[in-house]
MIFILO-942280 format. One record per residue (C-alpha): z, y negated, x. Coordinates in steps of 0.02 Angstrom, whole numbers, padded with zeros to 5 digits, always signed. Example, Ala and Ser with C-alpha at 12.3 -4.5 7.8 and 13.67 -1.06 7.14 Angstrom:
2
+00390+00225+00615/+00357+00053+00684/
% end
This chain:
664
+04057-06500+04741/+04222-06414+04690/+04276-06583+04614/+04129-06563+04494/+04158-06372+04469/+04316-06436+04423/+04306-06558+04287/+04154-06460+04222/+04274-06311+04184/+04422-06423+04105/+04326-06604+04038/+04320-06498+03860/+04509-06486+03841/+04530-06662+03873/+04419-06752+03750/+04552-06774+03618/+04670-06833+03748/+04807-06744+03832/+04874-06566+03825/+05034-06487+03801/+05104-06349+03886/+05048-06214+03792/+04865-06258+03815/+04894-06316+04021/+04965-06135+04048/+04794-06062+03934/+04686-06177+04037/+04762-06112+04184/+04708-05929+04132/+04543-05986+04109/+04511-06043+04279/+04577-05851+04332/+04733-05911+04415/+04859-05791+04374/+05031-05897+04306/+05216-05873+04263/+05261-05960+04115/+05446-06016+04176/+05357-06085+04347/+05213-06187+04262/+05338-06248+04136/+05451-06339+04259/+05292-06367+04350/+05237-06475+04202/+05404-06571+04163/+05400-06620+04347/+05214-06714+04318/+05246-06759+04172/+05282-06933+04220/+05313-07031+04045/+05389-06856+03969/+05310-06839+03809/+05267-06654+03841/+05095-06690+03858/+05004-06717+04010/+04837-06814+04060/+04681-06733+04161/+04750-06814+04315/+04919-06749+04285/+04831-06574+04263/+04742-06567+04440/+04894-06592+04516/+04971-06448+04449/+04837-06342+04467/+04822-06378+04656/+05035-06340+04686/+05004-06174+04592/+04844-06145+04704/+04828-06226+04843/+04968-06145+04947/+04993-06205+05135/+04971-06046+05203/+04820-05985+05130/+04743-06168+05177/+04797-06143+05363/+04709-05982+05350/+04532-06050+05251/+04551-06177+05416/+04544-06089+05556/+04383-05992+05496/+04305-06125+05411/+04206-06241+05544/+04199-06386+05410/+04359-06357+05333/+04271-06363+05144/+04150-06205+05166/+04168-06016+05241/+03982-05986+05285/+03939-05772+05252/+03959-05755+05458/+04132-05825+05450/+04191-05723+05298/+04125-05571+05392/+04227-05624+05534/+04407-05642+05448/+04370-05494+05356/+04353-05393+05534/+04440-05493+05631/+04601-05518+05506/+04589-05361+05369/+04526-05250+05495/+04371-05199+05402/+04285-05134+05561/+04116-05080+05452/+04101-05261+05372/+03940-05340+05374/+03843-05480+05280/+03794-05365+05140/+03956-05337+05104/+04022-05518+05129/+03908-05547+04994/+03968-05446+04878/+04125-05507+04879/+04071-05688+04868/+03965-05651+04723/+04122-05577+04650/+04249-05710+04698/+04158-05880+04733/+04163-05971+04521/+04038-06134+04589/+03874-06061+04548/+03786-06174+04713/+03910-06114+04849/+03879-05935+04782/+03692-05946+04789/+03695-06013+04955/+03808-05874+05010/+03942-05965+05053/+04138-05948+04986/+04234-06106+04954/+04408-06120+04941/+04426-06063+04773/+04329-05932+04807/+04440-05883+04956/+04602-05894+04861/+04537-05809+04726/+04496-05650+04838/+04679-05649+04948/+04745-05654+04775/+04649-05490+04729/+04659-05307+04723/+04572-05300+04862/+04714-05384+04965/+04861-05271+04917/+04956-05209+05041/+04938-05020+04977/+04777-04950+05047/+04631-04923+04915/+04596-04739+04980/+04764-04676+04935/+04744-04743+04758/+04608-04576+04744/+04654-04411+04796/+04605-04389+04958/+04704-04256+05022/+04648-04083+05048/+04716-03981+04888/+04679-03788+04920/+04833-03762+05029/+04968-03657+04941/+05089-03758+04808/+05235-03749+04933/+05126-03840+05057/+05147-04000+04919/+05299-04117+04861/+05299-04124+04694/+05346-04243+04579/+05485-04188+04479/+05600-04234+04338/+05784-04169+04304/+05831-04140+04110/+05667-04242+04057/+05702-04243+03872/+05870-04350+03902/+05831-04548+03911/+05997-04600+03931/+06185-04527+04000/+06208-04340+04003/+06328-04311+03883/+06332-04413+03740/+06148-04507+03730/+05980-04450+03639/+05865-04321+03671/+05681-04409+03658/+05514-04354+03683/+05472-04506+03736/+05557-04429+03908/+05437-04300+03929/+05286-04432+03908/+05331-04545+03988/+05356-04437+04160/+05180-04374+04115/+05123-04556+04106/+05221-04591+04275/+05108-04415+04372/+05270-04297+04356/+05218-04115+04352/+05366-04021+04347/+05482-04057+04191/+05658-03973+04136/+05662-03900+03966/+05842-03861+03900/+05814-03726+03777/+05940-03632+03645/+05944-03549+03510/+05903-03661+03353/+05936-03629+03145/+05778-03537+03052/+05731-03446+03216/+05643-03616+03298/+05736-03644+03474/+05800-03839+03506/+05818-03928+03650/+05959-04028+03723/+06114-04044+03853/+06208-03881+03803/+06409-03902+03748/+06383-04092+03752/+06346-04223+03618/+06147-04277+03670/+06037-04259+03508/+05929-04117+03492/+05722-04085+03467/+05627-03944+03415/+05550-03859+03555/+05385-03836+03478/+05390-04047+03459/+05422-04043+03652/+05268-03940+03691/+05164-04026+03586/+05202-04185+03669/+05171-04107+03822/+05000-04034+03796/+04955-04187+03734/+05003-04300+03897/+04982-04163+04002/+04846-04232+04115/+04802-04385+04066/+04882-04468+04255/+04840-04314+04335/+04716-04127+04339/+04828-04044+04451/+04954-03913+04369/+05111-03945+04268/+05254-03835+04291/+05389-03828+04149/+05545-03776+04209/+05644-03683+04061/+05830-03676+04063/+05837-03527+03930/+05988-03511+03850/+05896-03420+03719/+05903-03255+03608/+05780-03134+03645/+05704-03175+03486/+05689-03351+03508/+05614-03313+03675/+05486-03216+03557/+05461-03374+03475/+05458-03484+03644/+05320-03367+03687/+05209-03399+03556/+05234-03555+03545/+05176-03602+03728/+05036-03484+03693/+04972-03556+03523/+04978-03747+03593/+04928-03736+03774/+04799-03613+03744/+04685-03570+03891/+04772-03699+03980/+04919-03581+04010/+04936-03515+04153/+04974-03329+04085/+04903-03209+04241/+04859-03195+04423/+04705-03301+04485/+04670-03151+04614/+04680-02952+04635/+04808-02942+04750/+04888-03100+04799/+05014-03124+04935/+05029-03338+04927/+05016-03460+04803/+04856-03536+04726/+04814-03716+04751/+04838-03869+04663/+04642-03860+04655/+04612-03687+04608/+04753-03737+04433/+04693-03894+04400/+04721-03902+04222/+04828-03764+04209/+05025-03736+04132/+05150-03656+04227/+05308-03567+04143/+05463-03567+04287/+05576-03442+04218/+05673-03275+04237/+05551-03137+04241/+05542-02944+04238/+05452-02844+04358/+05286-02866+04472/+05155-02974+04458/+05042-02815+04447/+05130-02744+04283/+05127-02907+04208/+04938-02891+04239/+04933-02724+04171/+05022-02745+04015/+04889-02914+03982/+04830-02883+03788/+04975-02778+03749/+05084-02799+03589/+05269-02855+03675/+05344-02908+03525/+05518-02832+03530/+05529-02775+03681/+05669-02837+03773/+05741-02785+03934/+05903-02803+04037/+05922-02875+04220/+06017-02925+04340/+06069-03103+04383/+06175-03191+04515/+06263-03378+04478/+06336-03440+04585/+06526-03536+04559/+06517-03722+04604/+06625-03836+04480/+06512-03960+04553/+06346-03919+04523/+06344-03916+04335/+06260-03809+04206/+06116-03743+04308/+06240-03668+04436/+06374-03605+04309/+06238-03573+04160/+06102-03510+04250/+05958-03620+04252/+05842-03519+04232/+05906-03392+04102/+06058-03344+03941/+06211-03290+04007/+06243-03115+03952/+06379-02982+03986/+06489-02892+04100/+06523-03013+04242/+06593-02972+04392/+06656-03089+04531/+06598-03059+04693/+06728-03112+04814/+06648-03047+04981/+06623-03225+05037/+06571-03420+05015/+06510-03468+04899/+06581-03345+04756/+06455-03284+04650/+06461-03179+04478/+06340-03044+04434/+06299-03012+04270/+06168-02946+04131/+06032-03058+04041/+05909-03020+03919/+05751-03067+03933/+05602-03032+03789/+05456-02964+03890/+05331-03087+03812/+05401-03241+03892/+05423-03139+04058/+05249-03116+04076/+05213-03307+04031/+05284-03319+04225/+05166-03292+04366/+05183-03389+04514/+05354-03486+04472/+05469-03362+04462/+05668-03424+04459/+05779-03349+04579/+05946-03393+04623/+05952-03451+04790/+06104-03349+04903/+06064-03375+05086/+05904-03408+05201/+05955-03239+05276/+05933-03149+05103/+05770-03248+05067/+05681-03214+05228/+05722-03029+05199/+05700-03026+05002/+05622-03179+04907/+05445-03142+04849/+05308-03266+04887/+05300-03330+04677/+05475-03335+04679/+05554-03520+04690/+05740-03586+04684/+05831-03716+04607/+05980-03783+04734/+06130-03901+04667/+06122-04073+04799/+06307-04038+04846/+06262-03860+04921/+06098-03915+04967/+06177-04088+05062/+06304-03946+05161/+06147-03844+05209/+06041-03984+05260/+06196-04050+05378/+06224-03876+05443/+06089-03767+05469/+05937-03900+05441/+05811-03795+05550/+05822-03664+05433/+05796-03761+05286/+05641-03831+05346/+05593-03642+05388/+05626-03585+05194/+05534-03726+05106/+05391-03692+05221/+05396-03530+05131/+05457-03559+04955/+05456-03693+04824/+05616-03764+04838/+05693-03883+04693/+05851-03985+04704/+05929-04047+04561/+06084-04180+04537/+06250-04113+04524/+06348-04135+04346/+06473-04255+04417/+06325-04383+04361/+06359-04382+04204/+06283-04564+04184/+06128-04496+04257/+06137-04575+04413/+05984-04524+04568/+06031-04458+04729/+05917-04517+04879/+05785-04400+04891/+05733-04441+05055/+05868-04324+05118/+05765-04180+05044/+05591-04225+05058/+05638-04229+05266/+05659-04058+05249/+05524-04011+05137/+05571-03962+04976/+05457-03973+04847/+05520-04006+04693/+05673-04152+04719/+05703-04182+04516/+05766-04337+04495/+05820-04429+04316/+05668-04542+04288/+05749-04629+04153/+05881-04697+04268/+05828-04853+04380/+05877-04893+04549/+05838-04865+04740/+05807-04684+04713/+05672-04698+04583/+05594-04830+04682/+05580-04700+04814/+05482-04574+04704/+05384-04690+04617/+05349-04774+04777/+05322-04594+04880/+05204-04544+04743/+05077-04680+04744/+05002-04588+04884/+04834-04457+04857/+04789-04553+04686/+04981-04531+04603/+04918-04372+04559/+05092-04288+04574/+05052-04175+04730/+05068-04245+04900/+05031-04137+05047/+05169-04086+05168/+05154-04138+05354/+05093-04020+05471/+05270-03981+05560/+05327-03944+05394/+05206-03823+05328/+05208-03727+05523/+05274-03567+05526/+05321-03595+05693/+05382-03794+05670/+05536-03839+05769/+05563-03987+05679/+05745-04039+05629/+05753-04213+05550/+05923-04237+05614/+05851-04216+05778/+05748-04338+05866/+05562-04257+05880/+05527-04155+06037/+05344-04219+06007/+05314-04368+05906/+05185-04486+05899/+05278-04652+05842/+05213-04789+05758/+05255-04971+05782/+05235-05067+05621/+05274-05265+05641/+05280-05367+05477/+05261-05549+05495/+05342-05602+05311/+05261-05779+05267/+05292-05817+05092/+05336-05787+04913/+05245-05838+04756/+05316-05862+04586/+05453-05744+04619/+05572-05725+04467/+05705-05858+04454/+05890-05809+04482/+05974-05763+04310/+06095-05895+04357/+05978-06039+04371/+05936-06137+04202/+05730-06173+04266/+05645-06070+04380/+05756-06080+04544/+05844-05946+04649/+05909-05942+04828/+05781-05807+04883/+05789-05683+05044/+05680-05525+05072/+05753-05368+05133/+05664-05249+05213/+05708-05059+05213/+05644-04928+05324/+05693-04738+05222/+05649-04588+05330/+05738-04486+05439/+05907-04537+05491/+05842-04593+05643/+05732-04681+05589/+05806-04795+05428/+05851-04952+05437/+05839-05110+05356/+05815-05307+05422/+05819-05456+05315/+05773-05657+05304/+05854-05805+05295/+05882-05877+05144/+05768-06029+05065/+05884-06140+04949/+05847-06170+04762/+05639-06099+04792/+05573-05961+04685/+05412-06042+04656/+05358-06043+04845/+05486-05987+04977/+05420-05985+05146/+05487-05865+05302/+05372-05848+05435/+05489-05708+05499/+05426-05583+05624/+05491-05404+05557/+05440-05256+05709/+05508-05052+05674/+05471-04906+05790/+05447-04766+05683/+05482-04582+05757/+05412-04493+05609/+05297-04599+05507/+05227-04470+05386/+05399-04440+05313/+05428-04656+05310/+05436-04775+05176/+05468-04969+05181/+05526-05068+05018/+05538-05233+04998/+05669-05305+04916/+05669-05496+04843/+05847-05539+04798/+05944-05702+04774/+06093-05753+04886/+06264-05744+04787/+06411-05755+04899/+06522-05729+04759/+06465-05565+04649/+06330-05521+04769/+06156-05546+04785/+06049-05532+04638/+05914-05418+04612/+05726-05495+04591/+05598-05371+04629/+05555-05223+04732/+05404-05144+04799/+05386-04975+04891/+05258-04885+04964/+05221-04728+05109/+05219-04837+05288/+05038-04735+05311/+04954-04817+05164/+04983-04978+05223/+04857-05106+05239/+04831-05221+05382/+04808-05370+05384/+04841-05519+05264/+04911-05436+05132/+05000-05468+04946/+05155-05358+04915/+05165-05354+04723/+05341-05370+04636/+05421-05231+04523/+05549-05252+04410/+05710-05151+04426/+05641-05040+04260/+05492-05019+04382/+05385-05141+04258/+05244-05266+04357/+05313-05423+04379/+05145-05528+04408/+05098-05638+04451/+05293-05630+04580/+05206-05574+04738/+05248-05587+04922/+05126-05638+05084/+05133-05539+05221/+05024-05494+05381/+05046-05318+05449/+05006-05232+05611/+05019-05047+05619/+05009-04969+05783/+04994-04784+05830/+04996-04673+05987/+04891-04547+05917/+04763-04521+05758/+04770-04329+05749/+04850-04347+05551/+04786-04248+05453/+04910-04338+05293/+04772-04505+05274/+04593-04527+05225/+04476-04479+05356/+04445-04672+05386/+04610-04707+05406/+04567-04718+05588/+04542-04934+05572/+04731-04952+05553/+04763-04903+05722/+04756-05032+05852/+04732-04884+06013/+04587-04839+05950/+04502-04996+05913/+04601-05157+05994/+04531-05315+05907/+04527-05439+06014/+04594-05597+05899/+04560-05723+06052/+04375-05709+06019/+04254-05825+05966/+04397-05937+06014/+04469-05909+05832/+04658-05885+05851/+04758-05810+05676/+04883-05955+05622/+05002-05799+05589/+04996-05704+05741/
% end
């Protein structure tokens, strides 16, 4: 029966003889198997036995069954299959409980999926799933290793903003080094694109009264600030709902403030964020009640409640004088020497009573772009002491890594106490002038909000964000765990948990498929190994790897066991890492894939490959099966049916039926 299915698909393409490349790797596409050019190319000068570049029918089926019919997937077909040809709808149902850990499968269901996946049109009808069927669905969507219900938002989102990470971008409008490259838009949309909602905009004074932005006192090019909001309104929420915070570094006259002001106003419209949501609010709104909404983060003057009063009132001109603190770290760049958040003004004084030195002096600030800020107010962060006793609820702080590295070291507890209170942002220090990342793990242990990394910079660290923010729909806002939104939380993630409710995750890594050949190699070989990193707390990183398969990117097989005991899974994410052994230069980067360890599938699952620009490299995918194994379900960080990836509460018995996983 497939035999016929076969030929009837690819007798057409034949009758004029044979086929060249070109058309085997089209035909290929047109039986829906997924194909990398350099693999099916040395593929075909392999069969092509008199090598004239063009192949016969015969010569095709044999290439189509090494690109399909992998050992592994046959071994698994097998052992459900009683005839070895056919899965009848009772033994689909089975591997799909017994092996993906779909505990509300049934035959109605099974269906579905073979009327989805099954191409012969007799094995469908008689709801059954051949093997082409079958390797048709483990090749799917459906068998990813990131869970479908964190690819929606499922999270609850009417908790305060500073119960959320963030996702957030450092000096957005930069695209390349920090001192010499261009300023782009094509930053600021591109973050959009990616789910960031909280962007840095550089802004100084400008010729004919329009204020630029760009990388004050260095060489990057410079835009027109009205182009940057434009860009921004436009991309604003087309990944995500929830609200957008733009983060102004004003270096600006009062009277380009004026024209800041009206600018925001006149393109965001209603969709700026421009007073309080209640009468008399003492926490933050929601990501749900500003969905859609534009937040200014900025110096501001006075209360929330004269801002409200003086709504509809004619500001232009008015201008008024305050009081800032900077602090004096040669290492922490313009935001710490600058002032992030405002224009340096006049009559400093050095304050000398202590460390960190800080200076004191006057800004100017036009009161229409004050009252733009409501519930992101910058404020120059001085101790936890002073905050506890002083920092307003809508007041948030930006922190250089360096001082925020020596806090989380020393007094970690406390950290975790004052992001549990305020939205906290951490921002790369100016030593990085090539725009290098710092991990953000470090920082998302202990809660801060907003980690801004630069997105235009690949590497591990942006594999961490992109991979952290996946979760709740890569909508941008992820929800904090419970010990780090509790006021009374004794958590300290350089501390091993007093109460913790580990997880044991075991990998079993199988295989590779059409992974990207070495650079190195002149067809489509490379001598691959997988890595596996664990990022978390300190305790709990770590990182195991394979052996190495010799001169196999097409189909590299492992069968290596993998097992972590995580103390604090909701802060833990695993990436894989595909690289190619060189003893000499070191090992060569192939792909990457990263994900949170709680939106993990179970099961047989396909990892798919990233490149290191973070673009798809399909069809490159690895074949793993994962167990994931918790003491308790009481999370309240996963979709309410995230309850089937536990194994306490419902042990599948694999023995049964006498059907024993060729994996396990």
């Amino acid at each position: 029966m497939e035999n016929k299915w076969f030929l009837s698909m690819i007798l057409d393409e034949f009758r004029s003889g044979k086929i060249n490349l070109e058309k085997t790797h089209k035909l290929l596409e047109k039986l829906d198997i997924q194909c990398s050019y350099v693999h099916v190319k040395s593929i075909f000068k392999d069969n092509d036995r008199l090598k004239q570049g063009k192949i016969t029918i015969e010569e095709f089926r044999s290439i189509y069954r090494i690109i399909t019919h992998r050992e592994e997937i046959v071994e698994i077909f097998n052992t459900y299959s009683g005839n070895r040809k056919l899965l009848f709808e009772n033994n689909l149902v089975q591997f799909l409980i017994q092996e993906q850990y779909i505990l509300d499968m049934n035959k109605t269901i099974a269906f579905e999926i073979i009327k989805k996946y099954e191409p012969i049109e007799e094995v469908k009808k008689a709801h059954q799933m051949s093997f082409e069927g079958f390797i048709r669905y483990m090749g799917s969507s459906e068998c990813l290793i990131f869970k479908p219900d964190c690819g929606r938002v499922y999270q609850d989102m009417s908790h305060p903003l500073n119960d959320y990470f963030i996702s957030s971008s450092h000096n957005t409008y930069l695209i390349s080094d920090q001192l010499l490259g261009p300023s782009d838009l094509w930053g600021y949309v591109s973050a959009l694109v990616k789910g960031c909602r909280c962007l840095e905009i550089d802004c100084w004074d400008g010729s004919q009264n329009e204020p630029i932005v760009y990388h004050g006192y260095t060489l990057t090019s410079k835009l027109l600030f009205k182009t940057v909001i434009q860009a921004i309104h436009k991309y604003a929420f087309l990944t995500s709902d929830y609200p957008v915070v733009l983060s102004l570094e004003n270096h600006c006259s009062p009277s380009q403030q004026e024209v800041m002001a009206d600018t925001l106003q006149s393109v965001f419209g209603d969709t700026l964020l421009s007073d309080i949501l209640d009468d008399f609010p003492d926490k933050l709104p929601s990501p749900e009640a500003l969905k859609y909404k534009i937040l200014v983060k900025n110096k501001k003057i006075g209360t929330l409640k004269e801002t409200h009063d003086r709504k509809g009132s004619n500001k232009h001109g008015q201008v008024e004088e305050c009081e800032e603190i900077y602090q004096v770290d040669e290492t922490e760049g313009s935001e710490a020497l600058a002032g992030s958040e405002n224009n340096p003004g006049r009559g400093t004084e050095i304050i000398t009573a202590g460390l960190p030195l800080f200076t004191k002096r006057k800004v100017k600030v036009a009161m229409a772009l004050s009252d733009l800020v409501i519930y992101t107010k910058a404020e120059k962060f001085r101790s936890f002491q002073h905050s506890r006793q002083y920092q307003q609820f809508n007041e948030s702080s930006s922190i250089g890594e360096t001082e925020a590295r020596k806090l989380l070291k020393l007094r970690a507890h406390e950290f975790v106490l004052h992001t549990m209170r305020f939205i906290t942002r951490i921002y790369p220090k100016a030593t990085r002038t090539d725009s290098s990342n710092f991990n953000p793990q470090e920082f998302w242990n202990i809660g801060c909000q907003m980690v801004a990394l630069n997105f235009q910079t690949p590497g591990l660290p942006m594999d961490l964000q992109n991979g952290k923010f996946l979760d709740n729909g890569g909508s941008g806002y992820i929800l904090k765990p419970q010990f780090l939104r509790d006021n009374k939380t004794e958590f300290n993630p350089n501390k091993p948990p007093k109460q913790s409710d580990p997880v044991t995750l075991t990998i079993r890594l199988i295989s590779g498929t059409q992974l990207p050949p070495s650079s190195h190699s002149s067809s489509n070989k490379a001598d691959t190994l997988v890595v596996l990193e664990l990022f978390g707390v300190p305790n709990d990183q770590t990182k195991q790897q394979t052996r190495v398969i010799k001169r196999n990117a097409f189909s590299p097989r492992w069968n290596e066991t993998f097992t972590f005991i995580i103390q604090v899974p909701e802060l833990a994410l695993m990436r894989f890492v595909v690289e190619s052994q060189n003893l000499i230069a070191g090992n060569e980067f192939l792909g990457q894939y990263t994900l949170p360890v709680l939106s993990m599938n179970k099961g047989y699952r396909r990892v798919p490959l990233y490149s290191k620009m973070g673009e798809s490299l399909e069809p490159a995918s690895l074949f793993v099966y994962v167990w994931l194994v918790l003491r308790c379900c009481a999370l309240d960080l996963v979709p309410c049916n995230y309850t089937d990836i536990f194994m306490s509460v419902y042990e599948i018995d694999l023995q049964s039926n006498g059907i024993q996983s060729p994996y396990l």
